[in-house]
DSSP file (Angstrom, degrees, kcal/mol; ACC not computed):
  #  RESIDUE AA STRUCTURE BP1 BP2  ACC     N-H-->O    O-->H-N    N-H-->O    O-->H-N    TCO  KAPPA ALPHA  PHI   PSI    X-CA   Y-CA   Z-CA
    1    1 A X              0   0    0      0, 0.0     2,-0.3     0, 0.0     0, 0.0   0.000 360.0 360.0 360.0 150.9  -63.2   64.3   48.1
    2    2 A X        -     0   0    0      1,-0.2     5,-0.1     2,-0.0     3,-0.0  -0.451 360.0-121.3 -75.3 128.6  -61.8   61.2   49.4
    3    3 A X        -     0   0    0     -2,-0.3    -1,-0.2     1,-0.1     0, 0.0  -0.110  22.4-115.8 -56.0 173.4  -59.1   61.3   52.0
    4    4 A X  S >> S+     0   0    0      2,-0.1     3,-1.1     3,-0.1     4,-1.0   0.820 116.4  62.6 -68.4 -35.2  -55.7   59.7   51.4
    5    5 A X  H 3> S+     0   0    0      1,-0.3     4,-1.3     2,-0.2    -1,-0.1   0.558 106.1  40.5 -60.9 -30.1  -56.4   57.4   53.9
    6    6 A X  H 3> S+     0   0    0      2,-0.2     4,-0.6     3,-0.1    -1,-0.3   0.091 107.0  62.8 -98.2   4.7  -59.4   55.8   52.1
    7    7 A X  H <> S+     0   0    0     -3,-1.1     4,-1.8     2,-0.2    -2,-0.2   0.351 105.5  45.3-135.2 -43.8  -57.8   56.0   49.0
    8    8 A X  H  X S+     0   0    0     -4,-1.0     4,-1.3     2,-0.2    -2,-0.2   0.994 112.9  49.4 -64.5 -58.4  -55.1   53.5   50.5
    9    9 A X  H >X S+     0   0    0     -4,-1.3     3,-3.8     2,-0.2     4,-1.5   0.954 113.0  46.6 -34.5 -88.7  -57.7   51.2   52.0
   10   10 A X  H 3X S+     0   0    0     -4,-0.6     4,-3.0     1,-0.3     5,-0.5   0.777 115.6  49.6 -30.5 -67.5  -59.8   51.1   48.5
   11   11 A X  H 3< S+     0   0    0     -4,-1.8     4,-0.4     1,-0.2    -1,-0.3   0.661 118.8  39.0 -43.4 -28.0  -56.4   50.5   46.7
   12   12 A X  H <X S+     0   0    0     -3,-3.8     4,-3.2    -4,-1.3    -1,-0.2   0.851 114.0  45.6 -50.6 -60.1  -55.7   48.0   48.9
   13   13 A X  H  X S+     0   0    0     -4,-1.5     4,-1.7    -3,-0.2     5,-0.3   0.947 113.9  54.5 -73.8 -46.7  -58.8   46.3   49.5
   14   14 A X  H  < S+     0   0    0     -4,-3.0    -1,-0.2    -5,-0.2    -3,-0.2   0.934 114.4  42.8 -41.2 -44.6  -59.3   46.4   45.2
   15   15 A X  H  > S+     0   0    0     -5,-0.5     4,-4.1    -4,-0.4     5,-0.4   0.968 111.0  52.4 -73.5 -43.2  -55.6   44.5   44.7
   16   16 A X  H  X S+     0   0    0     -4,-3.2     4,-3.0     1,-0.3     5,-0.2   0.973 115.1  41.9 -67.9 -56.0  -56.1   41.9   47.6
   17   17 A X  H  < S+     0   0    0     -4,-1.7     4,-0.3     2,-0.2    -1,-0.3   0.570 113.7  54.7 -41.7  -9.7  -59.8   40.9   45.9
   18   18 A X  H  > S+     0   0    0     -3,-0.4     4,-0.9    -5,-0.3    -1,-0.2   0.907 114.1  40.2 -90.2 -51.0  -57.7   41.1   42.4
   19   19 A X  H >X S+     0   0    0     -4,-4.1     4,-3.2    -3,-0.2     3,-0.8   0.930 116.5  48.7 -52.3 -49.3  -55.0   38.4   44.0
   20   20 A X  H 3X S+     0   0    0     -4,-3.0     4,-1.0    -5,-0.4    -1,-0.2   0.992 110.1  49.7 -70.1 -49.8  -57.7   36.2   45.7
   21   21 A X  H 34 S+     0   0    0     -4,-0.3    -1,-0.3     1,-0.3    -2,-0.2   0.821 119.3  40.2 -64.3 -12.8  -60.0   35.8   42.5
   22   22 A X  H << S+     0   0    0     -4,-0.9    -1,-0.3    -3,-0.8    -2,-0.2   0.870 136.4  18.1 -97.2 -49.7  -56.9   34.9   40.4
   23   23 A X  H  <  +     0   0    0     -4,-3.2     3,-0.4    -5,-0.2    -2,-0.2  -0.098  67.0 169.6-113.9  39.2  -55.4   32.7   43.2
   24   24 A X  S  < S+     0   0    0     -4,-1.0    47,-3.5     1,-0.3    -1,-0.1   0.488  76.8  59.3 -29.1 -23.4  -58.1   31.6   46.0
   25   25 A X  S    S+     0   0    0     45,-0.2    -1,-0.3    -5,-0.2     2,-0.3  -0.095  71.5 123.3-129.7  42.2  -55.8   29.1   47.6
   26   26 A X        -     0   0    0     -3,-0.4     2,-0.2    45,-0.1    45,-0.1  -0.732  69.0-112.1-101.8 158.0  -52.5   31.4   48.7
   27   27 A X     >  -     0   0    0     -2,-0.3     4,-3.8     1,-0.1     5,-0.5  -0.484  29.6-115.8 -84.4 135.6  -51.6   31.2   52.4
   28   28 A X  H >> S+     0   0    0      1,-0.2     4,-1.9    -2,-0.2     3,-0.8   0.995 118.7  60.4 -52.0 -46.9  -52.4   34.8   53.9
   29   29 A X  H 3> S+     0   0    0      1,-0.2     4,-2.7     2,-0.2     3,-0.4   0.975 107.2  41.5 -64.9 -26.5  -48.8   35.1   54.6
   30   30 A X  H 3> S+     0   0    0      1,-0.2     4,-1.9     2,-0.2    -1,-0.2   0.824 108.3  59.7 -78.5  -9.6  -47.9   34.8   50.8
   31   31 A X  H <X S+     0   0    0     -4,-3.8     4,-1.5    -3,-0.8    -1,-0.2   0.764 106.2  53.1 -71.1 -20.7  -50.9   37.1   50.0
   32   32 A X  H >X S+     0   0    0     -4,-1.9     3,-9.3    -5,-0.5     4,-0.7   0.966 113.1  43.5 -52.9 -70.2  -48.8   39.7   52.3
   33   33 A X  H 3< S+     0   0    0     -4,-2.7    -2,-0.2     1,-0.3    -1,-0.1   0.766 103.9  57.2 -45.6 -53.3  -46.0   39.1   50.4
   34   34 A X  H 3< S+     0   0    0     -4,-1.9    -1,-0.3    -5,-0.3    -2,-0.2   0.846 123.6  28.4 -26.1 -53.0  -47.4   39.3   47.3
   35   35 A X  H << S-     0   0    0     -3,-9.3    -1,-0.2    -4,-1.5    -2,-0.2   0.660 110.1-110.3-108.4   8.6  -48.7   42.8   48.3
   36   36 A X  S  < S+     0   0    0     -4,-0.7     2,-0.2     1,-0.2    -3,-0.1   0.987  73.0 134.8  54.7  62.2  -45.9   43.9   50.8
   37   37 A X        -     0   0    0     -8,-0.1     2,-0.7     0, 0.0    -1,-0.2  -0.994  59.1-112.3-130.1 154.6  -48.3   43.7   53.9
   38   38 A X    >>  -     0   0    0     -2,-0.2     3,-3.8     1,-0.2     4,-1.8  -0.335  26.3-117.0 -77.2 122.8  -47.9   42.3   57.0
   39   39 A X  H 3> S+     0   0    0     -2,-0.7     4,-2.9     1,-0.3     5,-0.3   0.904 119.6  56.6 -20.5 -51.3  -50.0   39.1   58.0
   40   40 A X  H 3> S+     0   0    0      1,-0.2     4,-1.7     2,-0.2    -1,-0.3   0.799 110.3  42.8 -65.3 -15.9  -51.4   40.9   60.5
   41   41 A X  H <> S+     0   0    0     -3,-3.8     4,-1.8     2,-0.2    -2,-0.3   0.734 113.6  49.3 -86.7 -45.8  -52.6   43.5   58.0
   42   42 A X  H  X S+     0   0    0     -4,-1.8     4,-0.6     1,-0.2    -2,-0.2   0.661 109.6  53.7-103.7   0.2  -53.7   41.2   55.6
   43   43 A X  H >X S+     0   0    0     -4,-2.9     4,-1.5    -5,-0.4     3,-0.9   0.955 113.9  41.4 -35.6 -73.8  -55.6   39.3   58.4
   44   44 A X  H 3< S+     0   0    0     -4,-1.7    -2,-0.2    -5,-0.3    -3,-0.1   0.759 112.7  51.9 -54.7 -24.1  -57.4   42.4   59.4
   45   45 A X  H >X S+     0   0    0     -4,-1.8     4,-2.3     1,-0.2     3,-0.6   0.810 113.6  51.0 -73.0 -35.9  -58.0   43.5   55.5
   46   46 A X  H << S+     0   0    0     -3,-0.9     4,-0.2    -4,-0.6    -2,-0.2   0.600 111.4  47.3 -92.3  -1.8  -59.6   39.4   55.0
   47   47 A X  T 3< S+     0   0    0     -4,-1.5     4,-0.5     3,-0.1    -1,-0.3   0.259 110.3  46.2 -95.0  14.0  -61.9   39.8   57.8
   48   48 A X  T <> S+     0   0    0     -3,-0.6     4,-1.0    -5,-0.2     6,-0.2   0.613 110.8  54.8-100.6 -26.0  -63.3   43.2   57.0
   49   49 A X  T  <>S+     0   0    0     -4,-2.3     5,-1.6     2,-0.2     6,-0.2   0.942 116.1  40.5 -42.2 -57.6  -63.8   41.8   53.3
   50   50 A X  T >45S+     0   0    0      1,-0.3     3,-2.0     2,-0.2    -2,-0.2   0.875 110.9  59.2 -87.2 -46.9  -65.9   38.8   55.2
   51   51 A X  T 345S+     0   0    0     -4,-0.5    -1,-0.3     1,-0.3    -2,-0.2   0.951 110.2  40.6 -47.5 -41.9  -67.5   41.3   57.5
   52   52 A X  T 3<5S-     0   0    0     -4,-1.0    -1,-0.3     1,-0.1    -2,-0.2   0.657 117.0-114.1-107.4  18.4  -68.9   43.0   54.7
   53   53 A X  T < 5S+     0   0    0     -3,-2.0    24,-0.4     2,-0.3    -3,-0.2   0.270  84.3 108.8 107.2 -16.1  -69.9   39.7   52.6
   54   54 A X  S   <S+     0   0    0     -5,-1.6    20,-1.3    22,-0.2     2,-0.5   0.786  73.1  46.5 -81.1 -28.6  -67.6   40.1   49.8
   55   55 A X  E     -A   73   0A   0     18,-0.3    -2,-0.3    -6,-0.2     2,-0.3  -0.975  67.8-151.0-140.4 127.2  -65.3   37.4   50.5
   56   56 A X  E     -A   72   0A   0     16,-1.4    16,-1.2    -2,-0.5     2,-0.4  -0.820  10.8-151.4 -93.7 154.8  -66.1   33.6   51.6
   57   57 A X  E     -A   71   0A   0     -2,-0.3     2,-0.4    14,-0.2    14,-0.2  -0.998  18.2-175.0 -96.9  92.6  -63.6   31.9   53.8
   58   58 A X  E     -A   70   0A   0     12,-1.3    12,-2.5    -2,-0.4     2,-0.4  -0.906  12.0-144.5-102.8 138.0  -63.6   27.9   53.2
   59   59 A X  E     -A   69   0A   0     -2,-0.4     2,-0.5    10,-0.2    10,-0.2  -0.781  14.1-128.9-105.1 160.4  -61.6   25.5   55.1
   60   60 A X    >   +     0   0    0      8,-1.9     3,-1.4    -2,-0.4     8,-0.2  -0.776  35.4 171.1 -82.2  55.2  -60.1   22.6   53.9
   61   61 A X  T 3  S+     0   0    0     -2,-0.5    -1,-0.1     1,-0.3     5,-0.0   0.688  75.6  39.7 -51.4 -23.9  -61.3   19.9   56.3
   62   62 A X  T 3  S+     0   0    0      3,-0.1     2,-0.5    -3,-0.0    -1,-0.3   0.323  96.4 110.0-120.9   5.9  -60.4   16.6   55.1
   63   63 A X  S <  S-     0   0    0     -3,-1.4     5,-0.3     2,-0.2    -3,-0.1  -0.731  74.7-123.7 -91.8 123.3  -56.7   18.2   53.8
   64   64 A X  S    S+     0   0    0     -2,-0.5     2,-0.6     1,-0.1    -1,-0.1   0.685  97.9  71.5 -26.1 -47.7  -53.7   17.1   55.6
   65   65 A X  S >  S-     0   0    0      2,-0.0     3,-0.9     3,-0.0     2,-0.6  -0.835  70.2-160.0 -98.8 134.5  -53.0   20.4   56.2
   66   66 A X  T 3  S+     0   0    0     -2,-0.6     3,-0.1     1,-0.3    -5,-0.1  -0.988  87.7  53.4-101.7 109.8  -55.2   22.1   58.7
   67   67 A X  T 3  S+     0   0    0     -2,-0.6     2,-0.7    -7,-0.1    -1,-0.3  -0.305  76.0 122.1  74.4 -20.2  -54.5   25.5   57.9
   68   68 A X    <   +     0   0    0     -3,-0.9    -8,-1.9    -5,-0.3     2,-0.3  -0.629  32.5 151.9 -84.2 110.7  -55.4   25.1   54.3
   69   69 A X  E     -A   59   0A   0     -2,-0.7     2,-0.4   -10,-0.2   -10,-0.2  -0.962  32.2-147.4-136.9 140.9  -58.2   27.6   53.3
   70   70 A X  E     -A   58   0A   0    -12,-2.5   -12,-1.3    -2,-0.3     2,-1.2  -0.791  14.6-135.4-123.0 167.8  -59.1   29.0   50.3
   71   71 A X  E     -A   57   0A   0    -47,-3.5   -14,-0.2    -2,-0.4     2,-0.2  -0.719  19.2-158.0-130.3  97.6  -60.7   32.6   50.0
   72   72 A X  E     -A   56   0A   0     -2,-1.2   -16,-1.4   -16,-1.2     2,-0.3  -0.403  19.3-129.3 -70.8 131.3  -63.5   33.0   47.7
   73   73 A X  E     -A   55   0A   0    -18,-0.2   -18,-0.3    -2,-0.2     2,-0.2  -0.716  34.1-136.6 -70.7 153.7  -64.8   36.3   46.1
   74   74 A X     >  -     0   0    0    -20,-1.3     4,-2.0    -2,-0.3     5,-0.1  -0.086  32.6-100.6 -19.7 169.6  -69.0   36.2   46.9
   75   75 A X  H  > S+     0   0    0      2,-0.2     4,-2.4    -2,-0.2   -21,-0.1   0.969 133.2  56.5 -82.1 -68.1  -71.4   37.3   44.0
   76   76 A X  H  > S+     0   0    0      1,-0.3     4,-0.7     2,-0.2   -22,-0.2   0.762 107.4  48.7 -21.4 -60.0  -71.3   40.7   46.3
   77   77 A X  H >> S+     0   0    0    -24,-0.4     4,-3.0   -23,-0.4     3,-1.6   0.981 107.8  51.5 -68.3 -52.9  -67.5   40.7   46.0
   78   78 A X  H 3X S+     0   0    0     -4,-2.0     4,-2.4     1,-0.3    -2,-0.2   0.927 107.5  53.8 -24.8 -56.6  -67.4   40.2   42.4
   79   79 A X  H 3X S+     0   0    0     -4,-2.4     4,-1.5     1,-0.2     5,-0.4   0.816 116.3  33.7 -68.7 -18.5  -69.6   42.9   41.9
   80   80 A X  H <X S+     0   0    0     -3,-1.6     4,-1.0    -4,-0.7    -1,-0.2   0.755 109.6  64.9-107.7 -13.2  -67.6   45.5   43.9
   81   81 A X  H  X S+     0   0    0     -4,-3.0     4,-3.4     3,-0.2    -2,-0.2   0.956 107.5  46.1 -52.5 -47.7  -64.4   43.9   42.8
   82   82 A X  H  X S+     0   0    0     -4,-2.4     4,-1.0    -5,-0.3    -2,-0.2   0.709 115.6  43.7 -68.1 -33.9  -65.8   45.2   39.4
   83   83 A X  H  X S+     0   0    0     -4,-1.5     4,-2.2     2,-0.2     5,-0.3   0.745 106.8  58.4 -79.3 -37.6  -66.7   48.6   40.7
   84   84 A X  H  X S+     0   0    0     -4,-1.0     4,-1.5    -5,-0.4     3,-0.3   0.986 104.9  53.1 -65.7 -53.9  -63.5   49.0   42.6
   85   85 A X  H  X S+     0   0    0     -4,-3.4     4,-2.3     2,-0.2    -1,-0.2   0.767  99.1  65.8 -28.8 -51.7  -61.5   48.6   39.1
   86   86 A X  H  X S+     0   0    0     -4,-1.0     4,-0.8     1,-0.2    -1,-0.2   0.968 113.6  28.8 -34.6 -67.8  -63.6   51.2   37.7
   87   87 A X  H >X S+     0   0    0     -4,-2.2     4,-1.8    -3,-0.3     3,-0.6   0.744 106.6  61.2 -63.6 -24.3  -62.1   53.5   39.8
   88   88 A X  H 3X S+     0   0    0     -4,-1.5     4,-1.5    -5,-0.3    -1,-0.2   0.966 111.1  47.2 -81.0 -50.8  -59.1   52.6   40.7
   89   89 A X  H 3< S+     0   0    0     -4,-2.3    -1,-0.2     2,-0.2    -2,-0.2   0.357 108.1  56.4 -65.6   7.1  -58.2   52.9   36.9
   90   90 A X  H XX S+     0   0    0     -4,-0.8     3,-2.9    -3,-0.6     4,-0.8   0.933 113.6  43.3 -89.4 -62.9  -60.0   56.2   36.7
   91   91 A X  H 3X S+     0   0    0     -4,-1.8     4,-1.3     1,-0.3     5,-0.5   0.656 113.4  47.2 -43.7 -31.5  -57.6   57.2   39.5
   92   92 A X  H 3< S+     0   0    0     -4,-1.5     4,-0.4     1,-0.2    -1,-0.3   0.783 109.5  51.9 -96.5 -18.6  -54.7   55.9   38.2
   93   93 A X  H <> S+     0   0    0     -3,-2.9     4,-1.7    -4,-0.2    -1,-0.2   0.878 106.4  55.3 -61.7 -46.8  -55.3   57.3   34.9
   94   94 A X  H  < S+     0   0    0     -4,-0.8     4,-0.4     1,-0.2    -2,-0.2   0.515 113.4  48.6 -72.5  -1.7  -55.8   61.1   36.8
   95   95 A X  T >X S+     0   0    0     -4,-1.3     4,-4.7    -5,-0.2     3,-0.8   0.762 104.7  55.1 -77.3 -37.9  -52.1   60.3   38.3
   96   96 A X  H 3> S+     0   0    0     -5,-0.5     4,-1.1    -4,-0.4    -2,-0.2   0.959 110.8  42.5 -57.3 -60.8  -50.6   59.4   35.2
   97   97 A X  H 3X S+     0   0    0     -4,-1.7     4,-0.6     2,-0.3    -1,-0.4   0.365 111.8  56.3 -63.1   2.5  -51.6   62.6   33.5
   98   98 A X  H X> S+     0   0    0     -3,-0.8     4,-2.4    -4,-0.4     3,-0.6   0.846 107.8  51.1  42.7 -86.1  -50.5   64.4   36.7
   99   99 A X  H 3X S+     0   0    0     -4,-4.7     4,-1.0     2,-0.2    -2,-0.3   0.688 110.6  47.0 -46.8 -28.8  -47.2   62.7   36.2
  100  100 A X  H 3X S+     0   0    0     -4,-1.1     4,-3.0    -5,-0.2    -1,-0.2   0.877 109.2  48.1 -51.0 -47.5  -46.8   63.8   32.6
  101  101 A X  H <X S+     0   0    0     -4,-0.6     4,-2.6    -3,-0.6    -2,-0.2   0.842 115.9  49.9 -72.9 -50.8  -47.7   67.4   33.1
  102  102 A X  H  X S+     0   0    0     -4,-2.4     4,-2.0     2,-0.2    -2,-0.2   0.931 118.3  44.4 -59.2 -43.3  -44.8   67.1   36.5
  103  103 A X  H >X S+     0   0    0     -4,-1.0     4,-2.5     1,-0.3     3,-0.5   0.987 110.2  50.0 -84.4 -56.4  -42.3   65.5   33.9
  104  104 A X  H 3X S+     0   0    0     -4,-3.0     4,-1.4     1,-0.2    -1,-0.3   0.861 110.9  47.1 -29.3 -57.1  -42.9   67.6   31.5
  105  105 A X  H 3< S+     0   0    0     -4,-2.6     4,-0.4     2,-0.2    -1,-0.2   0.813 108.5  60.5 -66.5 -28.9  -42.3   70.5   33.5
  106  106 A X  H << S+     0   0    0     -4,-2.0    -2,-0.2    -3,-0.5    -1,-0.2   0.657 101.6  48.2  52.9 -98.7  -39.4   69.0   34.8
  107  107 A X  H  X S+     0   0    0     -4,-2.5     4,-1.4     1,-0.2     3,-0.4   0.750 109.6  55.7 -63.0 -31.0  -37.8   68.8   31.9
  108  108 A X  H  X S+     0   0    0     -4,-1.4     4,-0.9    -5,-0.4    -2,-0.2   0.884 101.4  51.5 -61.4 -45.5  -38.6   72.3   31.1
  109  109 A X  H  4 S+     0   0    0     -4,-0.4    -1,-0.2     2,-0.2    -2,-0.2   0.228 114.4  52.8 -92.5  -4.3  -37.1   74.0   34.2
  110  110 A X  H >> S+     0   0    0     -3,-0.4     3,-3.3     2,-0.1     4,-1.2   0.782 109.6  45.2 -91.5 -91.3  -33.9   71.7   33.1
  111  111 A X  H 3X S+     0   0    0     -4,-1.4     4,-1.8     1,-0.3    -2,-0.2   0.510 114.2  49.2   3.1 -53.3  -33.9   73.0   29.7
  112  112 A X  H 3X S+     0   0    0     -4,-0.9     4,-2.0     1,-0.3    -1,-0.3   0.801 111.5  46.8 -82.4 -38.5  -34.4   76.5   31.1
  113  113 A X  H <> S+     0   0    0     -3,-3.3     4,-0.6     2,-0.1    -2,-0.3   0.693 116.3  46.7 -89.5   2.0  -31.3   76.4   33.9
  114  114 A X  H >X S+     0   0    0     -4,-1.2     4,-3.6     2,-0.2     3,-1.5   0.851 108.7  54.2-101.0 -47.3  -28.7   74.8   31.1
  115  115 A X  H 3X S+     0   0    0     -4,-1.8     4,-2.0     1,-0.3    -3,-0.2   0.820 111.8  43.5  -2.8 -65.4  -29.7   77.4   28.5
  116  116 A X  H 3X S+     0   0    0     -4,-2.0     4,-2.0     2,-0.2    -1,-0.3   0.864 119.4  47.9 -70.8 -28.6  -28.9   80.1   31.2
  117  117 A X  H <X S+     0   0    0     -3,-1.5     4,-1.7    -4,-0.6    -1,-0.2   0.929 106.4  52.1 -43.8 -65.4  -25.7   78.1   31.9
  118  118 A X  H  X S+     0   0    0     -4,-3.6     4,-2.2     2,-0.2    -2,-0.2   0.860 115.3  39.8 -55.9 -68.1  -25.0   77.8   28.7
  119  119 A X  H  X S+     0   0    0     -4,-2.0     4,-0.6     2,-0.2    -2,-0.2   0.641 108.6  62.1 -37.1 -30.0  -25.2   82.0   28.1
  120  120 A X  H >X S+     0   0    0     -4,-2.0     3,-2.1     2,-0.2     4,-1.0   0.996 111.0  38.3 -70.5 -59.8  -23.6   82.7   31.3
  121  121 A X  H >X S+     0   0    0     -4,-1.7     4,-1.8     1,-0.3     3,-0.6   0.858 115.5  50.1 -57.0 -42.4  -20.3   80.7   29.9
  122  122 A X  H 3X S+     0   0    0     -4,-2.2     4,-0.9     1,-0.2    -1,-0.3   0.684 116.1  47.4 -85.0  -7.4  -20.6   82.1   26.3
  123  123 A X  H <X S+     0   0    0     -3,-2.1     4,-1.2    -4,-0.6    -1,-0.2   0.506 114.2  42.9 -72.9 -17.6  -20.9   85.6   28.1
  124  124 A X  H <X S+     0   0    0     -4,-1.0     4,-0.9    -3,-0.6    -2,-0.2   0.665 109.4  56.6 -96.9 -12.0  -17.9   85.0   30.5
  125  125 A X  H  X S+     0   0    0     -4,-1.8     4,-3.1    -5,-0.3    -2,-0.2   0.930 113.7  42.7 -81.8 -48.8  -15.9   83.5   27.5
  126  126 A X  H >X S+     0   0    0     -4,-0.9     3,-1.4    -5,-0.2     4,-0.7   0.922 116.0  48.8 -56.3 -85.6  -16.7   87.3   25.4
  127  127 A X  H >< S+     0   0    0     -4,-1.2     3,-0.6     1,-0.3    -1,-0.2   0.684 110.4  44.6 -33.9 -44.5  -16.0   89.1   28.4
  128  128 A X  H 3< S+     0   0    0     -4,-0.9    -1,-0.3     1,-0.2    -2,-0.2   0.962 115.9  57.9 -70.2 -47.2  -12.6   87.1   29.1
  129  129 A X  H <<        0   0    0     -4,-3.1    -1,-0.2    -3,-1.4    -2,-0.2   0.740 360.0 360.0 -33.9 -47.8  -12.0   87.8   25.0
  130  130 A X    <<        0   0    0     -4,-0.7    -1,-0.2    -3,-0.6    -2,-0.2   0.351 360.0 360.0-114.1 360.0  -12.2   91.5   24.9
């Protein structure tokens, strides 16, 4: 079984590769924002990407602004981008029903304490009666 901890990472690392392939040319700090991480986080998350090949880094040499780089999925990343989806929607699926089954029970255990409520008053209302 998967830790939580790995579970965050994957979910992580799957969303930041969903952001960069739609938008290649956001500034790490709006990629933070975007996922509500910190620059420094989304540094360390876009060099472990590039450590492990999935993600090219190209700078902008001849652009006014020297900072401007845009962050390319690899054939490599694509492919695990693709994998990571699989999963992540398997997961997200086994939550959902997880959350049904909670809401549903939930609602049940409501149902069940105004019922009794509801009989404790219509018993204290006979009792007050007679």
């Amino acid at each position: 079984m998967t830790s939580r901890r790995a579970k965050l990472h994957e979910d992580t690392n799957f969303r930041l590769m969903r952001i960069l392939e739609a938008n290649s040319d956001l500034s790490q700090r709006e990629i933070g924002k975007a996922l509500g991480i910190s620059f420094g986080g989304i540094n360390y998350c876009l060099n472990a990407l590039v450590a492990k090949g999935l993600v090219k880094i190209e700078n902008f040499s001849q652009n006014q602004n020297k900072f401007g780089y845009v962050y390319l999925l690899t054939p490599s990343g694509i492919a695990e981008k693709a994998a990571l989806t699989s999963v992540f929607l398997k997961r997200k699926m086994e939550e959902y029903e997880a959350l049904k089954l909670e809401i549903a029970t939930l609602k049940s255990e409501i149902e069940k304490e105004e019922r009794e409520k509801e009989e404790k008053k219509i018993s204290s209302l006979k009792r007050d009666a007679q």
